[in-house]
N, C-alpha and C positions, 0 to 999 in steps of 0.2 A: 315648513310644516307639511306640502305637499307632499316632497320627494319623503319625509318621515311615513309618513301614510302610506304614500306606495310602494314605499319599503318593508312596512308590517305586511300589509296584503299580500305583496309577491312572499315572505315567507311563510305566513299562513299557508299559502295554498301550496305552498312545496308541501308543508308539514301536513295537509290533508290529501293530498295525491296518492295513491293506491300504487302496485306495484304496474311495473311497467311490463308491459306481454308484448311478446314478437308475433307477428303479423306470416300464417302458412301460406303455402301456395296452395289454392285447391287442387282435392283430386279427381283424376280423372273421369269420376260419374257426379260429381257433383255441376251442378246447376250455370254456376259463371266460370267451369273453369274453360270454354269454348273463347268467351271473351276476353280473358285471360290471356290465356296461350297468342292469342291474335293481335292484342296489344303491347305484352308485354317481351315475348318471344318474337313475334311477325315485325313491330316496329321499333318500339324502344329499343332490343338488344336488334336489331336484325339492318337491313340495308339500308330502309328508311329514316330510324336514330341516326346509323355512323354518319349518311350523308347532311344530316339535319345539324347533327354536331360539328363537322368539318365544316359547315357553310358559315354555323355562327363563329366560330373560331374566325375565320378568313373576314368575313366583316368585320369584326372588334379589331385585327390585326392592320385593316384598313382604316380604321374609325381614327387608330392611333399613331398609323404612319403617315397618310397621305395627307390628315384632315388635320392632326394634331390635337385630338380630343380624348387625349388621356382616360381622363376618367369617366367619359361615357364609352371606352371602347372595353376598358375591365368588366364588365358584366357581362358584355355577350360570350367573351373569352371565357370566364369563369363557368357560364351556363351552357355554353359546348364540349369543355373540358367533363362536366359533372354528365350531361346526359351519354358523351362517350362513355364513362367510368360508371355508368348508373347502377351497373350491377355490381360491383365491388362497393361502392358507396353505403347500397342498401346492405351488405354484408359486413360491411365495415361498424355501420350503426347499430347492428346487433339484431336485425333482421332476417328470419330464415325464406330465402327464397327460391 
């Protein structure tokens, strides 16, 4: 009876969700795009991301060779791979960035 329930609910609220809108980048005199630019330019895509991505990569790749923990080393792996790829990701999803 429950999963029924929460099966009506999850379609309801599909069926009441509004159209989905893509997320801009601010411009250049607007207010956060200083912030912006320094997070998302300066770390996420810049030296800081690659090397943040390549470390968790190299962890997970140790998790699951040296330690033999399989399936706690798939996550770091997958969230190194993604914050490498982060901007094709967001573009992938339908996101103008």
């Amino acid at each position: 009876m429950r999963k029924l329930l929460a099966l009506f609910l999850l379609f309801a609220v599909l069926l009441v969700c509004g159209t989905v809108m893509a997320w801009n980048t601010p411009s250049n005199n607007d207010l956060a795009y200083d912030i912006y630019d320094t997070v998302i330019n300066g770390i996420v895509q810049g030296p800081i991301g690659f090397a943040a991505g390549v470390g968790m990569i190299a962890f997970g790749a140790y998790l699951v060779a040296a330690r033999s923990l399989i399936f706690q080393g798939i996550a770091p792996i997958l969230a190194g791979v993604a914050l490498i790829k982060a901007d094709s990701i967001v573009q992938t999803l339908g996101f103008i960035v």
